[in-house]
N, C-alpha and C positions, 0 to 999 in steps of 0.2 A: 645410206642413201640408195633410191632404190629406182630402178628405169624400166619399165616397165614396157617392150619391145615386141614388135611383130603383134600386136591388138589392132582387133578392129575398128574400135574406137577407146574413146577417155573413159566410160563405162568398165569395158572388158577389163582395161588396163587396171581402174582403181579395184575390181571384183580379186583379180590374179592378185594385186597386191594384199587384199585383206587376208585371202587364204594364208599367205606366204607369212603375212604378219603375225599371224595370228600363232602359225606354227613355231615362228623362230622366238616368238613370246616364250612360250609353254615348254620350249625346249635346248634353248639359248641363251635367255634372258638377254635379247637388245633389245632395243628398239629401232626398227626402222622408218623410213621417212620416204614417201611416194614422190620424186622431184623432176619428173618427166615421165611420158608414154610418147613411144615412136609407134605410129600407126606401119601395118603390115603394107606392104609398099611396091607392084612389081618394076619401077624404075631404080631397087636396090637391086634387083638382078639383072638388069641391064647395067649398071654400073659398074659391077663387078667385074662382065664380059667386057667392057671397056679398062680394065684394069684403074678406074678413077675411082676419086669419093662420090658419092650421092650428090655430097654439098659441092662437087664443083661440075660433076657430071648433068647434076639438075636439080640445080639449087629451085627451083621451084617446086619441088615433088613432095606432098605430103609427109615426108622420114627426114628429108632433106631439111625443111621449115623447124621442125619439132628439133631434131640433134642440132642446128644453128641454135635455137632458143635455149635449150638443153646446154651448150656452151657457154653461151654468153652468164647462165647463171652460175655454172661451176665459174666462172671468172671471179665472182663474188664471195665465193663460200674461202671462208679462213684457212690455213694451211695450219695443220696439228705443229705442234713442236715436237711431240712424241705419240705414240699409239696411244688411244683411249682406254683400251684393256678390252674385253669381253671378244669377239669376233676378233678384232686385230691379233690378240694374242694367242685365239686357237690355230688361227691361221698360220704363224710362224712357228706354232709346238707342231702342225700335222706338216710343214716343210722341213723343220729341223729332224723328224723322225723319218721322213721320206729318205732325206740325204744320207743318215745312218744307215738306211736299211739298204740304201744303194752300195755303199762303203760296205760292205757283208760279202 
């Protein structure tokens, strides 16, 4: 799943994500899934200077709507029982090798 962040609009966003798809296709083998776009936003940097979230600093602000919406869906999506394999598992071989080479 895939979130597509700081775009100008739902255009840019779904454009970034084809690129992105397209490559982790051809050189990954997953597939991803487009399931949000947080439009580029300047009351997330005002939010920050206030040390809050977006969504409580201003919950009305275009980043603010989209990551509320953005929630409410991950609310619904199933919880794995275990990794799916492909990207989950490289993910845990390029940390388990990180650790070793820290351990050196």
């Amino acid at each position: 799943k895939v979130v597509a962040n700081m775009v100008r609009d739902v255009r840019e966003g779904q454009e970034l994500f084809s690129k992105l798809s397209k490559v982790t296709g051809r050189f990954l083998d997953v597939a991803l899934e487009l399931v949000a776009t947080v439009p580029f936003d300047e009351n997330i940097r005002k939010a920050v200077r206030k040390q809050t979230a977006i969504v409580d600093a201003y919950p009305g602000s275009p980043a603010a709507v989209a990551i509320t919406q953005l929630a409410s869906k991950a609310l619904t999506w199933p919880i794995p029982a275990q990794p799916g394999g492909h990207l989950e598992f490289f993910i845990e071989q390029l940390v388990a090798e990180k650790a070793v080479g820290s351990q050196r």
